[in-house]
Biopython code that builds the backbone (N, CA, C, O; Angstrom):
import numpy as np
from Bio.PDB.StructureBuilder import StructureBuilder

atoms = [
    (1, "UNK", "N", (-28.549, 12.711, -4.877)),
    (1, "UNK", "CA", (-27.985, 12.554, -3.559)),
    (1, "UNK", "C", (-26.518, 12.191, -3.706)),
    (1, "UNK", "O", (-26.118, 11.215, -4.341)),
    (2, "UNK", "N", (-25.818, 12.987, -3.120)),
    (2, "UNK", "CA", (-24.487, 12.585, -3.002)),
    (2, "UNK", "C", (-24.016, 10.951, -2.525)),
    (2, "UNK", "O", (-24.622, 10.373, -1.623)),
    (3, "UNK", "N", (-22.903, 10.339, -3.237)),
    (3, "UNK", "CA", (-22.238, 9.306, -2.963)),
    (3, "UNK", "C", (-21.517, 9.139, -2.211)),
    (3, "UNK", "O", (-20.389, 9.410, -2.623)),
    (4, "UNK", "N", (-21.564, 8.525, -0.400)),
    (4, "UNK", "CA", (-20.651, 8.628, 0.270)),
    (4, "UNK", "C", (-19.485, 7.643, 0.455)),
    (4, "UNK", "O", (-19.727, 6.444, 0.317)),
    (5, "UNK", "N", (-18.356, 8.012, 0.729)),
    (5, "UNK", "CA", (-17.024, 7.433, 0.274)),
    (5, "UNK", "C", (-17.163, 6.210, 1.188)),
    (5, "UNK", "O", (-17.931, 6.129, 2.146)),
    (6, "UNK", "N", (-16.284, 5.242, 0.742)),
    (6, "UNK", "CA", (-15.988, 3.869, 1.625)),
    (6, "UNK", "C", (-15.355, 3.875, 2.736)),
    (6, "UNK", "O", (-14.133, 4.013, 2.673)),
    (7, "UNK", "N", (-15.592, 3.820, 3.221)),
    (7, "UNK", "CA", (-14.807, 3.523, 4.962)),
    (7, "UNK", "C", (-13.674, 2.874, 4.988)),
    (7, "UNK", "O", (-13.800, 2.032, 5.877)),
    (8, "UNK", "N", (-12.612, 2.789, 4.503)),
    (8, "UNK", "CA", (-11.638, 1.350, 4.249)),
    (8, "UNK", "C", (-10.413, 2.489, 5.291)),
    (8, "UNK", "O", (-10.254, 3.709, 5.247)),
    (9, "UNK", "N", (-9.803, 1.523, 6.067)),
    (9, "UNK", "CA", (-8.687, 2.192, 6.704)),
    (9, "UNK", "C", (-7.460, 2.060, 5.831)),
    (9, "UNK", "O", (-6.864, 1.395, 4.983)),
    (10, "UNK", "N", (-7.472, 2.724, 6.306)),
    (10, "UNK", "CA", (-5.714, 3.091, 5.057)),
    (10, "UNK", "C", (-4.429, 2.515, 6.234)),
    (10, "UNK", "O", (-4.340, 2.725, 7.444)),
    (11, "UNK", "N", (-3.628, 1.809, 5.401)),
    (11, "UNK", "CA", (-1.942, 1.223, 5.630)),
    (11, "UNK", "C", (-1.847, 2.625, 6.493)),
    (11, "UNK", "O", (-2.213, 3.797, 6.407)),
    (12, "UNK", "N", (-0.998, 1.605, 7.530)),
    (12, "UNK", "CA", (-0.391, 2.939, 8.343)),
    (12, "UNK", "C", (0.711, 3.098, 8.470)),
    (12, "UNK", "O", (1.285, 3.806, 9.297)),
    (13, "UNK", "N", (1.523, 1.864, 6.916)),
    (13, "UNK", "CA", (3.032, 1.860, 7.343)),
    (13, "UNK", "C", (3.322, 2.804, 5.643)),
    (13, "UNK", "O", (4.448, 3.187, 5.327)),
    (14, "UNK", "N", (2.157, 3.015, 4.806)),
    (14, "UNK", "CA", (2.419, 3.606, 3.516)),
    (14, "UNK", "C", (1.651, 4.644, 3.150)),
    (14, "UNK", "O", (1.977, 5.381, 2.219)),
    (15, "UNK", "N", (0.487, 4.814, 3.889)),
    (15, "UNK", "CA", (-0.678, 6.094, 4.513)),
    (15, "UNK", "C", (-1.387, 6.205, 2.305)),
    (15, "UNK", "O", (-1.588, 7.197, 1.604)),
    (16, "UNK", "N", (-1.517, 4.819, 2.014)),
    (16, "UNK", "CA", (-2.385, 4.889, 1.060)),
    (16, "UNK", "C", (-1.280, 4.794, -0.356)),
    (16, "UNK", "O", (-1.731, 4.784, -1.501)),
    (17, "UNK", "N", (-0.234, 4.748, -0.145)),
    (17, "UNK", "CA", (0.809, 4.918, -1.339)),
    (17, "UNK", "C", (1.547, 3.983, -1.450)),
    (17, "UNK", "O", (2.767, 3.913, -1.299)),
    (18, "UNK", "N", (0.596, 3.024, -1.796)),
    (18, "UNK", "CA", (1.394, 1.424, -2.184)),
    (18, "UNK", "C", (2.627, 1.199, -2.423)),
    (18, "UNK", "O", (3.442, 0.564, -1.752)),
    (19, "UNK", "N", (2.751, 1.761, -3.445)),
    (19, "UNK", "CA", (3.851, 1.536, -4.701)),
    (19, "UNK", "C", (4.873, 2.960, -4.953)),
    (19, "UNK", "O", (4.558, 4.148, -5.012)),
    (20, "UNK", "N", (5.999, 2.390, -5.051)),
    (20, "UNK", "CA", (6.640, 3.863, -5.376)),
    (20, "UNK", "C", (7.798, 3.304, -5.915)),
    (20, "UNK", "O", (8.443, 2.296, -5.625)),
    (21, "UNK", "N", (7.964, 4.450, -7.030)),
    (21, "UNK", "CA", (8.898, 4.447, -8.323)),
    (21, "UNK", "C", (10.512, 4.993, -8.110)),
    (21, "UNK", "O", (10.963, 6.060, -8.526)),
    (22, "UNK", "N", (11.187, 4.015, -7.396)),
    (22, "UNK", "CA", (12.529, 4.816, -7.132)),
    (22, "UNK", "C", (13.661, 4.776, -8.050)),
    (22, "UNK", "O", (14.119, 3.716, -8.478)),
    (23, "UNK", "N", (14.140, 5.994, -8.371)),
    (23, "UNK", "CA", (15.107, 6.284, -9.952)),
    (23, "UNK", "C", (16.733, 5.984, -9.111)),
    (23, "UNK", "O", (17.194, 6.472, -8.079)),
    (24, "UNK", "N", (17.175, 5.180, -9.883)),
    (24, "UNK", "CA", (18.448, 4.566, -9.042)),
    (24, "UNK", "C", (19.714, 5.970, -9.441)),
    (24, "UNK", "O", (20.781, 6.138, -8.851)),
    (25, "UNK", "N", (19.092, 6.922, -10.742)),
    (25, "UNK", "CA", (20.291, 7.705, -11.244)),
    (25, "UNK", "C", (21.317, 6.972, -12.194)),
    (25, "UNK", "O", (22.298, 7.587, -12.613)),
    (26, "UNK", "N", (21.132, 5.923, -12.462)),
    (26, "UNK", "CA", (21.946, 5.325, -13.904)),
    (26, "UNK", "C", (21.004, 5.449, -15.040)),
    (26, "UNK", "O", (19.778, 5.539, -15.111)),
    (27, "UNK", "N", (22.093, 5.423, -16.020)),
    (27, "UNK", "CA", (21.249, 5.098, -17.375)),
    (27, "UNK", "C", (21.131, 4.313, -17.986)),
    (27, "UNK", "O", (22.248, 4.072, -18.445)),
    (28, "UNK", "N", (19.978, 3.211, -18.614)),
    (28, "UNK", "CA", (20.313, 2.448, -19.583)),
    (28, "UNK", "C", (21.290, 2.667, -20.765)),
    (28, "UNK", "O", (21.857, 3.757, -20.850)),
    (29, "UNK", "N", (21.554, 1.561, -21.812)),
    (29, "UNK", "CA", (22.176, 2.173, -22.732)),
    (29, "UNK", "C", (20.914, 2.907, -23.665)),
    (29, "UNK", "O", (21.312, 3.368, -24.734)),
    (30, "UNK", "N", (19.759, 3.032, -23.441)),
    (30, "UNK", "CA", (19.000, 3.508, -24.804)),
    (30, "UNK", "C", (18.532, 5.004, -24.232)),
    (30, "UNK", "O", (17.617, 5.617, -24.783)),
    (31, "UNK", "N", (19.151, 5.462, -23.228)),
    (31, "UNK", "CA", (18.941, 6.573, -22.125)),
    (31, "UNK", "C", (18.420, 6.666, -21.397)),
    (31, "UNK", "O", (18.485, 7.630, -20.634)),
    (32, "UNK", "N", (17.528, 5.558, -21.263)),
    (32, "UNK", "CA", (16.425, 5.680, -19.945)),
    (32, "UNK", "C", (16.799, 5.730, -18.634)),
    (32, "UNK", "O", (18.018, 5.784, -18.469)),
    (33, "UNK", "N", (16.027, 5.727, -17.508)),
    (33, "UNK", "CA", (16.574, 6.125, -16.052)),
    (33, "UNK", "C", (16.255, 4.542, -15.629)),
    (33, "UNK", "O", (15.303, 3.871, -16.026)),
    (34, "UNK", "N", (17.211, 4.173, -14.802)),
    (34, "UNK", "CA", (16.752, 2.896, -14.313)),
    (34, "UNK", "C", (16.481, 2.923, -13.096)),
    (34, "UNK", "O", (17.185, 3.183, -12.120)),
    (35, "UNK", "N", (14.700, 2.448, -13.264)),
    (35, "UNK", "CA", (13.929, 2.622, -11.712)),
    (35, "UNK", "C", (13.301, 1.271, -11.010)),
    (35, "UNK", "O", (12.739, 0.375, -11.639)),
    (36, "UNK", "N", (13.419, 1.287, -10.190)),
    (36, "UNK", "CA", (12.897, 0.221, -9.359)),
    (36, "UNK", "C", (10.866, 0.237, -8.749)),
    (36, "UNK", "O", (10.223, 1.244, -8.451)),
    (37, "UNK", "N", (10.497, -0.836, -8.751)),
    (37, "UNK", "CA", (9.204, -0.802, -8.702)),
    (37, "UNK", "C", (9.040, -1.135, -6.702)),
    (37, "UNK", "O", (9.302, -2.262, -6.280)),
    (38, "UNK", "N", (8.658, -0.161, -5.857)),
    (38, "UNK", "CA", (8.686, -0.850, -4.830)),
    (38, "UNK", "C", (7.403, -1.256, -3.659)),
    (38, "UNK", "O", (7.379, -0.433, -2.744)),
    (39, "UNK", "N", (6.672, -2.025, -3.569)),
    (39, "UNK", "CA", (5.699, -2.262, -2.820)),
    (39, "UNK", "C", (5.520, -2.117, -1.427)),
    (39, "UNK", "O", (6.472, -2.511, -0.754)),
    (40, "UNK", "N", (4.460, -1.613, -0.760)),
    (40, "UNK", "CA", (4.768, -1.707, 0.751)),
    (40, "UNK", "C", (4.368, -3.004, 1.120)),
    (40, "UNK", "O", (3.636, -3.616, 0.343)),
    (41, "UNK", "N", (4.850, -3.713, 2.555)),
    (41, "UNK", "CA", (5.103, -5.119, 2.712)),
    (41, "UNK", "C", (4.154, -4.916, 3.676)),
    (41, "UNK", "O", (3.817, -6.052, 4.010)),
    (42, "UNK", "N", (3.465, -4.038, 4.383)),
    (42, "UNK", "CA", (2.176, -4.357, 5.151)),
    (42, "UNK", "C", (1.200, -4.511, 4.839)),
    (42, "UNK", "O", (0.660, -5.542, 5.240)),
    (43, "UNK", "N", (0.474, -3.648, 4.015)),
    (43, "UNK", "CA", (-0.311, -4.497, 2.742)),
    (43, "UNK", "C", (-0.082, -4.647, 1.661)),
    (43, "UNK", "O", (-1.016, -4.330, 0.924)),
    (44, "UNK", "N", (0.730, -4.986, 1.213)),
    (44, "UNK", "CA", (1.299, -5.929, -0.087)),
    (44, "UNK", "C", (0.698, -5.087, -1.129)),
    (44, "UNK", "O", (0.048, -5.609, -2.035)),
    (45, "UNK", "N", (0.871, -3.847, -1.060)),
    (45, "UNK", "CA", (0.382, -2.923, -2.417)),
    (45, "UNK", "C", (-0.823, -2.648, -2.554)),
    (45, "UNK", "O", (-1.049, -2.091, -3.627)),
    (46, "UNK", "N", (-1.874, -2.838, -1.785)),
    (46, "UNK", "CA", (-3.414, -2.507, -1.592)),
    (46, "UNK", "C", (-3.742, -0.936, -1.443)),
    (46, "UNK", "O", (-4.460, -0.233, -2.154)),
    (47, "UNK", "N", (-2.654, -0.456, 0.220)),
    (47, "UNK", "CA", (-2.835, 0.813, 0.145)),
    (47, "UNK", "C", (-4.091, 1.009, 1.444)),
    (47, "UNK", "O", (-4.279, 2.122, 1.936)),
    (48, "UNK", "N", (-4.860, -0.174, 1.882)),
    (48, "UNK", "CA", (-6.092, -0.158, 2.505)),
    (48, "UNK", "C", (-4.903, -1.653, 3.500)),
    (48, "UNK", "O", (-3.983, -2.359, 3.087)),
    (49, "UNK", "N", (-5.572, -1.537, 4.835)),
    (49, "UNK", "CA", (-5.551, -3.128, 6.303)),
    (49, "UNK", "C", (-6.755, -3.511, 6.063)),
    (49, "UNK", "O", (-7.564, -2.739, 5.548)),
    (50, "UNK", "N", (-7.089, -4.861, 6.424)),
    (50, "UNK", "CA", (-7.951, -5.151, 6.566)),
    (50, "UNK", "C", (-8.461, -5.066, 7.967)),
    (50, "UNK", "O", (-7.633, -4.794, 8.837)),
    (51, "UNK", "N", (-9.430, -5.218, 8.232)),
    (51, "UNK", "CA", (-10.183, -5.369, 9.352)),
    (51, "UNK", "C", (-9.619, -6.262, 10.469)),
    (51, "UNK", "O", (-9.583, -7.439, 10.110)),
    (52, "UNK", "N", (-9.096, -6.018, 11.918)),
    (52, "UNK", "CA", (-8.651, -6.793, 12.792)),
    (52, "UNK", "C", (-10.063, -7.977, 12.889)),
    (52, "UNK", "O", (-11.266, -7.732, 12.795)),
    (53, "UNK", "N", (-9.411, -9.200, 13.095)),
    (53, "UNK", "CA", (-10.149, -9.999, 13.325)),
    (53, "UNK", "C", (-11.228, -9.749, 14.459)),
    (53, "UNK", "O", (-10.927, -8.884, 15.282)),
    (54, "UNK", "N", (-11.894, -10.102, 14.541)),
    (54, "UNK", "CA", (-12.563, -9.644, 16.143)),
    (54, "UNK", "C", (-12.813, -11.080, 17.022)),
    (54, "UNK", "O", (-13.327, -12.088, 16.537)),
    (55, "UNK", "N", (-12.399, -10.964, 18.236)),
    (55, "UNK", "CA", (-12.044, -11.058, 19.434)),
    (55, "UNK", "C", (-12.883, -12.133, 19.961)),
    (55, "UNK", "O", (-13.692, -11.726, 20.795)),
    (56, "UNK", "N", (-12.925, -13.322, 19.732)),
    (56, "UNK", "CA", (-14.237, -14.253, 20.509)),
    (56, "UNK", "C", (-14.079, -14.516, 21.966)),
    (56, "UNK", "O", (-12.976, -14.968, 22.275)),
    (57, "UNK", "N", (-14.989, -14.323, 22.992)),
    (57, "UNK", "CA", (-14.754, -14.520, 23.754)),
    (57, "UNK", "C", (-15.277, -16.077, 24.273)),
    (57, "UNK", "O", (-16.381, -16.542, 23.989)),
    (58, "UNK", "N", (-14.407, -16.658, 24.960)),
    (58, "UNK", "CA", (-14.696, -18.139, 25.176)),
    (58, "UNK", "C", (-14.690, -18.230, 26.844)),
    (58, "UNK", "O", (-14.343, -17.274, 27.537)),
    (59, "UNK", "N", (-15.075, -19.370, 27.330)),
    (59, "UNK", "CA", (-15.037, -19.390, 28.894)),
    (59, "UNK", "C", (-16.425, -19.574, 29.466)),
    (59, "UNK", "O", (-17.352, -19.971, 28.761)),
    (60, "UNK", "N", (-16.583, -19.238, 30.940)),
    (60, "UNK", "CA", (-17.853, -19.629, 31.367)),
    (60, "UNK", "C", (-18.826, -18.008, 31.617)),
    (60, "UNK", "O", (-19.996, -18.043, 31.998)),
]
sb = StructureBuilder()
sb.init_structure("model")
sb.init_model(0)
sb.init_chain("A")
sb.init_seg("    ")
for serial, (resi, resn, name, xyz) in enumerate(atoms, 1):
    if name == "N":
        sb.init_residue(resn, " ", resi, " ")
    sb.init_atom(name, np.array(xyz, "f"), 0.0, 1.0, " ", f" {name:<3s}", serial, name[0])
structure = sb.get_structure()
């Protein structure tokens, strides 16, 4: 029987692409490219939101 996938909602400010490798265009001195490591700040590199809290209702 097939394995069905997880339900997890995906970042909607990075649509699943946490992290991304940006090449500044300089070179080290040993030739390498010097790149920056950059995280998305809505979920902090997960790639997945969590679940909105849900809603208690209080009163009479």
């Amino acid at each position: 029987m097939p394995q069905r996938a997880q339900n997890t909602p995906i970042c909607r400010d990075c649509d699943g692409f946490s992290t991304a490798a940006i090449t500044t265009g300089t070179r080290n001195t040993d030739g390498t490219r010097t790149t920056l490591r950059v995280t998305c700040s809505g979920c902090k590199g997960t790639g997945h939101t969590t679940p909105a809290a849900s809603l208690a209702h209080t009163g009479k």
